[in-house]
N, C-alpha and C positions, 0 to 999 in steps of 0.2 A: 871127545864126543860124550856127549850126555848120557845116562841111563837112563828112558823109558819107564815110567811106572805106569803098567795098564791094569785098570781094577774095572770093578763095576760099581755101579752106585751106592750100593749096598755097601760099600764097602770103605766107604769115602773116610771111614775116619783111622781105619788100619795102613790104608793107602798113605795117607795123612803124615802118621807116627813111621812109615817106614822110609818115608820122604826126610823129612827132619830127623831121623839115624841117621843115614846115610849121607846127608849134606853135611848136619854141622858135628855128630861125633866120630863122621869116619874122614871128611872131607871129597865125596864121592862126588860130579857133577850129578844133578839130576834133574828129570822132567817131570813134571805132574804135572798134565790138563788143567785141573779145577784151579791151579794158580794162574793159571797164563791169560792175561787180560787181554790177549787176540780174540781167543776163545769165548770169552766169557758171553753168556745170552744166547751162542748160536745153538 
């Protein structure tokens, strides 16, 4: 199961960097919103 990264706007580019730690130097599954092209526009 994925982990969740819930931020605020403000916040989009720590959200960002903590997304890509945990993906590609820990190998962590993860979610972040602002990628997910379901999402995008609504």
């Amino acid at each position: 199961m994925p982990v969740f990264i819930s931020h605020r706007s403000a916040d989009d580019d720590i959200a960002q960097d903590v997304y890509t730690r945990l993906r590609f130097h820990h190998g962590i599954d993860c979610y972040l919103d602002d990628i997910d092209e379901k999402l995008a526009g609504m």
